[in-house]
N, CA, C and O of each residue as an XYZ file, in Angstrom:
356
protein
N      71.191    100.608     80.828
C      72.204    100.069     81.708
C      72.909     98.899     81.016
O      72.303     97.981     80.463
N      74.412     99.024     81.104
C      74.805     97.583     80.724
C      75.260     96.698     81.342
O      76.017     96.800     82.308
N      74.652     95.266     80.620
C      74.755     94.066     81.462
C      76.211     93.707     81.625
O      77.139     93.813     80.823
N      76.191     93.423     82.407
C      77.424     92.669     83.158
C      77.497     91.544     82.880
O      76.402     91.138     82.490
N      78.536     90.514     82.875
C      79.119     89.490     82.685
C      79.900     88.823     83.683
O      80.818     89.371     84.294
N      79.499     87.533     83.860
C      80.236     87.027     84.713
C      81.887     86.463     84.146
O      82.019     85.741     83.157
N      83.232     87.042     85.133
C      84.530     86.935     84.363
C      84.435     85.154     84.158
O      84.752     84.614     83.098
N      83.860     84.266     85.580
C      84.602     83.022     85.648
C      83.465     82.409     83.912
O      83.975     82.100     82.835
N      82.260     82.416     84.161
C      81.309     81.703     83.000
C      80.707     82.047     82.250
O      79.943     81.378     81.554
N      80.990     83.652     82.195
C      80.247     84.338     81.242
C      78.223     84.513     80.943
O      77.477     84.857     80.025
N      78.115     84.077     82.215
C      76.740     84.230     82.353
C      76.247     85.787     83.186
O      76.856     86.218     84.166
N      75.031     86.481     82.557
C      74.766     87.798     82.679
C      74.930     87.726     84.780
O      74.743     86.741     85.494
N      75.279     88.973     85.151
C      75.327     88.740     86.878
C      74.173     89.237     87.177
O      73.978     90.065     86.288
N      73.381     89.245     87.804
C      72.177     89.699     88.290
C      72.238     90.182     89.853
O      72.304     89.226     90.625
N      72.234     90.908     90.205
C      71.286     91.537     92.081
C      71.955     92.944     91.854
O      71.645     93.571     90.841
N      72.935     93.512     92.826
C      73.658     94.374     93.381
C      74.789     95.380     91.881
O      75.226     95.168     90.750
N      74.771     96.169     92.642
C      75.703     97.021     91.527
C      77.170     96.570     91.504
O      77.744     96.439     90.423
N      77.676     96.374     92.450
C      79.232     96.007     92.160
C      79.162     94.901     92.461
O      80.146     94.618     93.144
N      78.175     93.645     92.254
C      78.282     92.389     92.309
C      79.418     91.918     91.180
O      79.279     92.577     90.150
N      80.535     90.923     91.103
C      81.325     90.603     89.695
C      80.553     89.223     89.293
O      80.205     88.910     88.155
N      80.399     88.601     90.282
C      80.315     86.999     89.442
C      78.531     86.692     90.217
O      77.735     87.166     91.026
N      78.708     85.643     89.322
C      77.478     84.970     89.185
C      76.970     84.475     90.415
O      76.111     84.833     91.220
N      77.848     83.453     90.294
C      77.392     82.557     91.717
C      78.660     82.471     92.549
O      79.633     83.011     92.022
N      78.900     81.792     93.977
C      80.145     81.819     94.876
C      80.724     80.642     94.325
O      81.757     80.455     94.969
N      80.557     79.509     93.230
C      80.518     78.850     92.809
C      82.427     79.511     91.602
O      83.653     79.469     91.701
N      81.185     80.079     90.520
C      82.317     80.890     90.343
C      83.218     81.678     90.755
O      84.384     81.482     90.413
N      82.869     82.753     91.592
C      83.959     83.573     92.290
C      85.489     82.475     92.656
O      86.676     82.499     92.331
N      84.623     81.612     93.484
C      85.862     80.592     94.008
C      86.856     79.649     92.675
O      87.900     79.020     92.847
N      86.118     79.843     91.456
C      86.957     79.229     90.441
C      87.730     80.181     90.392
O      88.853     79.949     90.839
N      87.497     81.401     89.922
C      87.964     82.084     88.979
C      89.657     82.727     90.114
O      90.818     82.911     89.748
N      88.919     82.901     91.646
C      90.156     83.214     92.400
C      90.994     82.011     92.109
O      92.037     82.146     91.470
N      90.426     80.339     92.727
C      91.616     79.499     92.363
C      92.017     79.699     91.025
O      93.115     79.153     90.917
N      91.753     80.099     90.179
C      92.480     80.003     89.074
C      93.407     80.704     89.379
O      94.448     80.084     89.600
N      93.464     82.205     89.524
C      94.356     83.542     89.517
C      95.300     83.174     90.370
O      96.424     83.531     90.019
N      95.236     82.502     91.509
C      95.997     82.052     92.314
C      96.917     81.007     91.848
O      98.037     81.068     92.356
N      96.678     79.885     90.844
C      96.941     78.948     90.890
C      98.602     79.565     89.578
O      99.802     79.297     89.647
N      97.822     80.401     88.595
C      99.057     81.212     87.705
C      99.820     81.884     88.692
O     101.004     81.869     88.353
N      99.626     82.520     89.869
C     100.561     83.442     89.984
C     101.853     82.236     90.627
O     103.074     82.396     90.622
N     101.118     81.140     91.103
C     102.339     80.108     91.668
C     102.809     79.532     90.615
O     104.005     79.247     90.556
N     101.991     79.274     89.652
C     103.358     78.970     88.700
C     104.142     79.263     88.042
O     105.028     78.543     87.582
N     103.859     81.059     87.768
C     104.845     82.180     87.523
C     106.230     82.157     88.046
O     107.364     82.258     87.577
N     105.451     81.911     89.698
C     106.842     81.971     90.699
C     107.562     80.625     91.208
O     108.445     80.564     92.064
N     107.121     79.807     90.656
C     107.340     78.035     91.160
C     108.964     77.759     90.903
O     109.516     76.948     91.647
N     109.738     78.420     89.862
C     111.117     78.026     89.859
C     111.882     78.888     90.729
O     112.989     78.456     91.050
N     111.530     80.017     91.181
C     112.146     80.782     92.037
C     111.840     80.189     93.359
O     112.616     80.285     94.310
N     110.653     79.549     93.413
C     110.338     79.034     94.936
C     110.687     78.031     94.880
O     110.713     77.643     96.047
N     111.125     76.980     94.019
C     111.616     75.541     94.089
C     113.174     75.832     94.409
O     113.582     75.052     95.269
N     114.427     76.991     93.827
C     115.394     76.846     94.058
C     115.362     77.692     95.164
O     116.510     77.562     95.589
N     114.840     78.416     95.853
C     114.560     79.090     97.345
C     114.338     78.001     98.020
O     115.427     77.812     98.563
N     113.581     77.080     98.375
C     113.395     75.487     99.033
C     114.694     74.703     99.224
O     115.170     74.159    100.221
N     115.211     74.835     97.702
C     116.707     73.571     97.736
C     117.232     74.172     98.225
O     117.824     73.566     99.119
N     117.567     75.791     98.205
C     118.941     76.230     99.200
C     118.621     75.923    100.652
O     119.593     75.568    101.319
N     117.556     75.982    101.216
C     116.958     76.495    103.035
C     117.171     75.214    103.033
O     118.112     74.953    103.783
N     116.615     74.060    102.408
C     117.146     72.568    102.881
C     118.597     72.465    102.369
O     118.990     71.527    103.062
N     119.387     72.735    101.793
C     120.878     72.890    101.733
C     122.175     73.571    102.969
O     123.349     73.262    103.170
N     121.152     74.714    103.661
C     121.591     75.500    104.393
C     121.584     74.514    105.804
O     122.499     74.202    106.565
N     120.283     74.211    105.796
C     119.696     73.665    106.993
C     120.488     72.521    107.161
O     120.825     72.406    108.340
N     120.997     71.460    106.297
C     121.779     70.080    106.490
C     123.271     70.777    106.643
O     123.954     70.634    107.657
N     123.544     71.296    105.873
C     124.820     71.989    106.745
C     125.273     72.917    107.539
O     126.460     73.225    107.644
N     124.420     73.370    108.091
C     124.427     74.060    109.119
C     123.788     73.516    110.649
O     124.272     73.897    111.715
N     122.813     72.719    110.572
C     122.211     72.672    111.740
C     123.103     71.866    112.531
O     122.294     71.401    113.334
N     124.322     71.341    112.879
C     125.175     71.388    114.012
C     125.688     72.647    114.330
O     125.498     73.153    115.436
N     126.360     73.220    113.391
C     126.998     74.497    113.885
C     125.977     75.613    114.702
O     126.412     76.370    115.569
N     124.436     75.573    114.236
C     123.928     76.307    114.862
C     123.041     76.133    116.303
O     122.497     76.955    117.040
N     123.182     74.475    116.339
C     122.803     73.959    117.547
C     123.640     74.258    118.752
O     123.252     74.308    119.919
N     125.591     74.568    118.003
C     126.198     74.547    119.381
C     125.974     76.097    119.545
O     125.633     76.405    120.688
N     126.084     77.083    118.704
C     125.772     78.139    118.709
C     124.837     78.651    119.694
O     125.092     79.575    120.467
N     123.606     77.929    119.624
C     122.537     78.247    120.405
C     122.566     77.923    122.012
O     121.976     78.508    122.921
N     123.546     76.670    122.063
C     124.254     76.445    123.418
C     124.626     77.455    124.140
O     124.250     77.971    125.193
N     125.586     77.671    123.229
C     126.608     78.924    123.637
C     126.048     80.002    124.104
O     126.385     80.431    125.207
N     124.843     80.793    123.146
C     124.002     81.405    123.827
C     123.314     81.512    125.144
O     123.364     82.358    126.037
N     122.456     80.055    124.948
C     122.146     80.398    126.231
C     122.779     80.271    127.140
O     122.510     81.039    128.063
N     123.795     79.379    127.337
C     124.590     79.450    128.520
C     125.289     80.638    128.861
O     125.717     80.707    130.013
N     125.540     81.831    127.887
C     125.924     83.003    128.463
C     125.003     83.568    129.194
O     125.277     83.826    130.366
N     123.350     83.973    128.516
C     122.443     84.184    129.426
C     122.544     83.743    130.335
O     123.083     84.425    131.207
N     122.138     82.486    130.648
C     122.325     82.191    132.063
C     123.405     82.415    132.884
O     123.228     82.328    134.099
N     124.809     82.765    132.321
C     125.673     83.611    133.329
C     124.961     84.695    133.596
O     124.621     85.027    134.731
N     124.662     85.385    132.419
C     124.688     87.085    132.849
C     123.447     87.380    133.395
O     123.100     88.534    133.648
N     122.421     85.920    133.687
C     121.343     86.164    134.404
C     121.822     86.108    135.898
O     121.287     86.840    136.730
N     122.620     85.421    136.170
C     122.475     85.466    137.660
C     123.371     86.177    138.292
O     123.531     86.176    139.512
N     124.446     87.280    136.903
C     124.485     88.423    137.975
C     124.064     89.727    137.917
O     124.718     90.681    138.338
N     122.733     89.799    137.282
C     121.854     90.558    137.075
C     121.390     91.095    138.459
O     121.331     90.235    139.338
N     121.071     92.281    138.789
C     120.830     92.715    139.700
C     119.146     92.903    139.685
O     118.772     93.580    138.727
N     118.206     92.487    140.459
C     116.980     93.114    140.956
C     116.889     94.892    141.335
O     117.409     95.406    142.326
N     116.050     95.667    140.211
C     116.000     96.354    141.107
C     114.345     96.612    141.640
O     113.299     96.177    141.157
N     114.593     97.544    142.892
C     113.668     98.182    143.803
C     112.879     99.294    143.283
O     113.398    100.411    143.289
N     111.764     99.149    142.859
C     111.319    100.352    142.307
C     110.036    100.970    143.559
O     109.094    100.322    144.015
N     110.342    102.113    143.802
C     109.330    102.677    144.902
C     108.239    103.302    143.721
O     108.456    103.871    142.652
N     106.939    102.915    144.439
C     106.251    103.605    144.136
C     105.442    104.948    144.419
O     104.633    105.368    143.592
C-alpha cells in the first residue's frame, strides 16, 4: 500500500482511506491558503467592481430615492382601487 502524504506538512496521514491531511490543524491551513490565492487572483477585478458600486451609489442615490417614492406612491394608488375578491368555497 502506498503511503500518503499530508498536502499542507508533508507528514505520512494515518487512520481512514480517503483521509487527505494529517491533522484539522492542517486541513484548515492548507484551505486558508487556497482560499487566500484565489482572492488575490481576483482582487483587481474586485477592487475596480467596489470603486464603480461606490461610484454608482454617490451618484445615483438621490435619483433613486425619488424613484422609489414614486413607486410606492403609485402602489398605494393602485392599492386602494384594488378590488377584494370573494372566493366561495
Amino acid at each position: 500500500m502506498k503511503a500518503r502524504k499530508c498536502p499542507s506538512c508533508g507528514k505520512e496521514v494515518v487512520g481512514r482511506a480517503d483521509k487527505r491531511f494529517c491533522s484539522d490543524e492542517c486541513r484548515i491551513f492548507y484551505n486558508n491558503a487556497l482560499r487566500k490565492k484565489r482572492r488575490s487572483r481576483n482582487l483587481p477585478q474586485i477592487r475596480a467592481i467596489v470603486a464603480n458600486v461606490r461610484e454608482i451609489d454617490r451618484a445615483d442615490a438621490k435619483f433613486l430615492l425619488k424613484m422609489l417614492r414614486l413607486v410606492s406612491k403609485v402602489f398605494k394608488i393602485m392599492s386602494t382601487f384594488a378590488k377584494t375578491r370573494n372566493y366561495r368555497t
